[in-house]
MDAnalysis code that builds the backbone (N, CA, C; Angstrom):
import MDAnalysis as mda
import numpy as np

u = mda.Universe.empty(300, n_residues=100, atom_resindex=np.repeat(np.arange(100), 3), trajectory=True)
u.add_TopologyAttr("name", ["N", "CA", "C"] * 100)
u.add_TopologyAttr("resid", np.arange(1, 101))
u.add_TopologyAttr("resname", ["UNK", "UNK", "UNK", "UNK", "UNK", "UNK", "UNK", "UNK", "UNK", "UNK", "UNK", "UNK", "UNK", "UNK", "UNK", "UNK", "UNK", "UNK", "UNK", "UNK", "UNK", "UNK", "UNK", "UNK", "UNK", "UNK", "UNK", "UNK", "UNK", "UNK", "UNK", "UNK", "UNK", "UNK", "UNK", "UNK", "UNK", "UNK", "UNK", "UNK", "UNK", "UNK", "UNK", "UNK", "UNK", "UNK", "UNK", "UNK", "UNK", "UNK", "UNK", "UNK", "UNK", "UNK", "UNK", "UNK", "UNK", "UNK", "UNK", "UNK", "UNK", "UNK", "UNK", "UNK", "UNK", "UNK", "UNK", "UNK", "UNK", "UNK", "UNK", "UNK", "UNK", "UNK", "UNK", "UNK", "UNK", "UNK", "UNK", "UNK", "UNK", "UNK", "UNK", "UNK", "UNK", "UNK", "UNK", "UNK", "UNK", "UNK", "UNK", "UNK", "UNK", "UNK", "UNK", "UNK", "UNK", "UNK", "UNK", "UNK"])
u.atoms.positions = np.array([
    [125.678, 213.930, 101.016],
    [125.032, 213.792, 102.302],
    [125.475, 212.467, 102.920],
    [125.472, 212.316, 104.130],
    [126.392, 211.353, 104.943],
    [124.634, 210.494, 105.261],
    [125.004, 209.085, 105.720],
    [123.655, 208.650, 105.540],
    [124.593, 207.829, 107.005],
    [123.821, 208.614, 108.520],
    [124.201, 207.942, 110.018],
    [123.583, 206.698, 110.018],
    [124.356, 205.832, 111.131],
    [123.057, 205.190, 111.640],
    [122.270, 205.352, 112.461],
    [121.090, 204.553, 111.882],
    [119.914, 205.410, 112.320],
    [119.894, 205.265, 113.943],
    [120.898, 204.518, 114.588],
    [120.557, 204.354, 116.395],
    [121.601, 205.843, 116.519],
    [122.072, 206.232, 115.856],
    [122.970, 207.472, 116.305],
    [121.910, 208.444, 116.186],
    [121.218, 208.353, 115.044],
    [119.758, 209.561, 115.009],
    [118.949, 209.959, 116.253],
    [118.575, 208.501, 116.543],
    [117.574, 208.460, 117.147],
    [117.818, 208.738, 118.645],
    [119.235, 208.953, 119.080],
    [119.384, 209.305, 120.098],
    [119.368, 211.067, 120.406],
    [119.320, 211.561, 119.089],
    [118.628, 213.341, 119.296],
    [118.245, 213.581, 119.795],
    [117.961, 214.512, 121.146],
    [116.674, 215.116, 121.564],
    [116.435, 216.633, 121.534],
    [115.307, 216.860, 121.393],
    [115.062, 218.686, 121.433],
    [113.796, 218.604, 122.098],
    [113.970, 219.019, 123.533],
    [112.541, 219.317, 124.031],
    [112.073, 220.597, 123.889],
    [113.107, 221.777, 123.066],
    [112.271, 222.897, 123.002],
    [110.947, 222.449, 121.483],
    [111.670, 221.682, 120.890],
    [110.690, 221.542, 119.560],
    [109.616, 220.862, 120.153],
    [109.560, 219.583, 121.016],
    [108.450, 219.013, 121.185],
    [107.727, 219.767, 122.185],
    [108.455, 220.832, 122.834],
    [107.321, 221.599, 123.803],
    [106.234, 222.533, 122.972],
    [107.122, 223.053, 121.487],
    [106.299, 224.208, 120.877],
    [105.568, 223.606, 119.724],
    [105.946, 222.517, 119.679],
    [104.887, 221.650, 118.818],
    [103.529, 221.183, 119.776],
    [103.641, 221.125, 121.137],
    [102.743, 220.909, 121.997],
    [101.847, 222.248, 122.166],
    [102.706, 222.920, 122.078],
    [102.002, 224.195, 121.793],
    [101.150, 224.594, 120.989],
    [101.797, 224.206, 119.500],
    [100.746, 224.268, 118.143],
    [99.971, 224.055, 118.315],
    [99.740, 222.364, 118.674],
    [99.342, 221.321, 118.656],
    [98.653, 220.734, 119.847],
    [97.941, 221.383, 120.336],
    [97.704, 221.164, 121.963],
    [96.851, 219.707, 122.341],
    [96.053, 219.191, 121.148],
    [95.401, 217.875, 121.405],
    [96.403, 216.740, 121.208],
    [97.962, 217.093, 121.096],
    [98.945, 216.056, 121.186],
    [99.756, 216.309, 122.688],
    [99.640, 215.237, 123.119],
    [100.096, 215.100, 124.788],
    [102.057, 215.076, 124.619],
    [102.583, 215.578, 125.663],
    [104.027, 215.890, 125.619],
    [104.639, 213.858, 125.092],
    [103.901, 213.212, 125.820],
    [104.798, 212.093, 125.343],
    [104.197, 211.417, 123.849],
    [103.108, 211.510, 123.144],
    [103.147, 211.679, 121.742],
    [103.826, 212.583, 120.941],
    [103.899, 213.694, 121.520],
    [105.043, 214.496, 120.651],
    [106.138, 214.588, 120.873],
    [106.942, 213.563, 121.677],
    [108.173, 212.940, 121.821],
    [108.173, 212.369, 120.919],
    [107.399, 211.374, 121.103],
    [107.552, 209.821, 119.602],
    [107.313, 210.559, 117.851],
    [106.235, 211.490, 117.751],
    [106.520, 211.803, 116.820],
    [107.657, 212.441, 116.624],
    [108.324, 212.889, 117.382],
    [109.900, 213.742, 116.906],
    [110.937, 213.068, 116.501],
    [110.325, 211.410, 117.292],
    [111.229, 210.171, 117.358],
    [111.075, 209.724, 115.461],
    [109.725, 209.840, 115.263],
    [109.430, 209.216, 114.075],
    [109.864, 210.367, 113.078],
    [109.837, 211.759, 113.184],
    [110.553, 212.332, 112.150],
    [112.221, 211.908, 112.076],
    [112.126, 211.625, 113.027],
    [113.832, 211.218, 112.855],
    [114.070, 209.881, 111.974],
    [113.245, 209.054, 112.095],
    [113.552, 207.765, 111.331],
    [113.206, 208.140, 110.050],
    [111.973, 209.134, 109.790],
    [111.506, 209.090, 108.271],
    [112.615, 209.965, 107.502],
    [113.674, 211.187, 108.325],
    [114.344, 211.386, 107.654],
    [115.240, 210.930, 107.482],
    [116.302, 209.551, 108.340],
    [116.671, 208.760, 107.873],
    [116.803, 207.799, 106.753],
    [115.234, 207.784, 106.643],
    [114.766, 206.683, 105.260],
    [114.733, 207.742, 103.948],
    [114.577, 208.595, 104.134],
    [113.986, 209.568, 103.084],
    [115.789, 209.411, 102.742],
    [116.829, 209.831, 103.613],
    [118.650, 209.970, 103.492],
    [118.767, 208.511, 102.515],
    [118.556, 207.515, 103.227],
    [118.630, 206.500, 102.833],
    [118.349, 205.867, 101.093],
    [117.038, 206.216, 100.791],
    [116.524, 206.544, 99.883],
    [116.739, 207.011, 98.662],
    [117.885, 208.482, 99.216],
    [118.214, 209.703, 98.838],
    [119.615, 209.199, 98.084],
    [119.993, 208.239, 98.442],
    [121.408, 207.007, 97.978],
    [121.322, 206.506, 96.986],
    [120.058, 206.172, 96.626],
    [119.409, 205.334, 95.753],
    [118.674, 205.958, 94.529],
    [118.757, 207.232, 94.521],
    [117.894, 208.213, 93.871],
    [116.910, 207.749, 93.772],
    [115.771, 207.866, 95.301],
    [114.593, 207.675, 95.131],
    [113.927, 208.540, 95.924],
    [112.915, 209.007, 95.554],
    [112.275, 209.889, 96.607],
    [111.269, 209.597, 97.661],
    [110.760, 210.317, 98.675],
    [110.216, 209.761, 99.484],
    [109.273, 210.533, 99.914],
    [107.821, 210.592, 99.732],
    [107.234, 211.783, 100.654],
    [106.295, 211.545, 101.742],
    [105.880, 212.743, 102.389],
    [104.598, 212.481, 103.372],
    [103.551, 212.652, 102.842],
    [102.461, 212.069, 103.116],
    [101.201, 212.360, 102.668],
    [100.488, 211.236, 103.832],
    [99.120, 211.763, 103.566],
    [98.055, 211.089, 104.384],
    [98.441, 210.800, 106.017],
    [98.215, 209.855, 106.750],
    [98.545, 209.840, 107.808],
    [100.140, 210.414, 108.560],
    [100.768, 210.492, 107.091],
    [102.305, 210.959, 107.256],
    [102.164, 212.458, 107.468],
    [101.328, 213.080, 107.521],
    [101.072, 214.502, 107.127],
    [101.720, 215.116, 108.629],
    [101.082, 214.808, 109.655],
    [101.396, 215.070, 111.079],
    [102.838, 215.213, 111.300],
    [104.125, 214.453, 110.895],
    [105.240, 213.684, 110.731],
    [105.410, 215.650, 109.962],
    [105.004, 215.739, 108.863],
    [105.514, 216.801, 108.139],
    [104.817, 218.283, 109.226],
    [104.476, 218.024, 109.737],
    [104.089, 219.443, 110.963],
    [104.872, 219.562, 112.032],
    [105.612, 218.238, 112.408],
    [106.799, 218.399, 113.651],
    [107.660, 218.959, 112.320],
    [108.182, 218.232, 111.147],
    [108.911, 218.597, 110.940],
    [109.523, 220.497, 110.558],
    [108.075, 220.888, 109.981],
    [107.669, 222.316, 110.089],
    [108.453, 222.749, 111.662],
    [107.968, 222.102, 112.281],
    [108.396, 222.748, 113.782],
    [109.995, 222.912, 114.133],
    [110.314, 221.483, 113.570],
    [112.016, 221.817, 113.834],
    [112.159, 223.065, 112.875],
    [111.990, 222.551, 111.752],
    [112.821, 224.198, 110.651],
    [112.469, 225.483, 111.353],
    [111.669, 225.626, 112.168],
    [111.606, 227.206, 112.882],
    [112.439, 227.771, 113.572],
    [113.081, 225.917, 114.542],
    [114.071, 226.305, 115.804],
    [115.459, 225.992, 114.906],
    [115.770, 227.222, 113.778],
    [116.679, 227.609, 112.793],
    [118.246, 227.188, 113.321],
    [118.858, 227.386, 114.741],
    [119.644, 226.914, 114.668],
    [119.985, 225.591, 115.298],
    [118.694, 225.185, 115.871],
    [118.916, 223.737, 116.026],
    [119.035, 222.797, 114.747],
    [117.925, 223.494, 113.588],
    [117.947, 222.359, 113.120],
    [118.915, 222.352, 112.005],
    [119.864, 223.457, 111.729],
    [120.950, 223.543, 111.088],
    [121.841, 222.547, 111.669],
    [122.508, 223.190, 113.545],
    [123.274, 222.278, 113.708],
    [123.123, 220.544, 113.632],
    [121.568, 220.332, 113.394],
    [121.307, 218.755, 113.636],
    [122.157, 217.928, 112.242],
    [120.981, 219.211, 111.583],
    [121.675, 218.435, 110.023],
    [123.258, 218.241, 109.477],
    [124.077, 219.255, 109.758],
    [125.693, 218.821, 109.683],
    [125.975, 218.478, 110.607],
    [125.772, 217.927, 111.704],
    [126.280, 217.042, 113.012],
    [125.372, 215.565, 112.386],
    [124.783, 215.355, 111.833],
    [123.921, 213.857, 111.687],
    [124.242, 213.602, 110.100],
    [124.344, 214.973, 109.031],
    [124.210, 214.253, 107.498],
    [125.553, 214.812, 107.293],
    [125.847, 215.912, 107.252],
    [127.315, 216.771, 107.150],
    [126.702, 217.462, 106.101],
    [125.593, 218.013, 106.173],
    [124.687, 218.579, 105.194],
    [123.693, 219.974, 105.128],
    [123.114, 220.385, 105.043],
    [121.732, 220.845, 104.909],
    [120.429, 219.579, 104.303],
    [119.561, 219.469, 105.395],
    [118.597, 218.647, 104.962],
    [117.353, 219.168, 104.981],
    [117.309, 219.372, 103.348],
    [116.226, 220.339, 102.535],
    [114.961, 219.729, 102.424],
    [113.948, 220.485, 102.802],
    [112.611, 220.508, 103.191],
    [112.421, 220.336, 101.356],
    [111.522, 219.532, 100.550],
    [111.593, 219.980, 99.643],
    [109.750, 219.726, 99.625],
    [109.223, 220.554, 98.620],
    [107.332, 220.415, 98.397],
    [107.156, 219.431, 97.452],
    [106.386, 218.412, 97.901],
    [105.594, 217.701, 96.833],
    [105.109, 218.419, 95.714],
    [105.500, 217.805, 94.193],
    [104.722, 218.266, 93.748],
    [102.864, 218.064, 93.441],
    [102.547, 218.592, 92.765],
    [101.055, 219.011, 93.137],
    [100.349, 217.747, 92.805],
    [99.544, 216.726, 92.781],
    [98.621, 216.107, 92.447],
    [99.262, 214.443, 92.697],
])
């Protein structure tokens, strides 16, 4: 996996994801669910980053939200294919915490 920099990331945009995450999600206003799309982008950066180092990285607790946009991209299937080999040269795998 190719590890960008992260100002190349962060210049992504998908307003179909943050519109249908607004959708889900209707008590999040269109320009909070910009920034969170902004912030899945950095956490999967760090998580890439991380991922160098063989270390892992997960969401939990306030991070949880962060893992519901991200739910949202994996739906819009070929965006978020092309994101991941245009940004890692990869597939960037959703993987589950394990339990406890």
């Amino acid at each position: 996996m190719r590890l960008p920099p992260l100002t190349e990331l962060l210049t992504y945009k998908n307003e179909r994801v943050v519109r249908y995450f607004c959708h889900l999600y209707p008590d999040f206003s269109h320009e909070k669910s910009t920034q969170l799309f902004q912030d899945l982008l950095a956490w999967m950066w760090l998580n890439a980053y991380r991922q160098t180092n063989k270390r892992s990285t997960y969401l939990f607790g306030p991070l949880l939200i962060v893992d519901k946009m991200w739910h949202t991209f994996i739906l819009h299937t070929r965006d978020y294919v092309d994101f991941c080999y245009r940004h890692f040269n990869d597939y960037f795998h959703h993987h589950v915490e394990p339990a406890g």
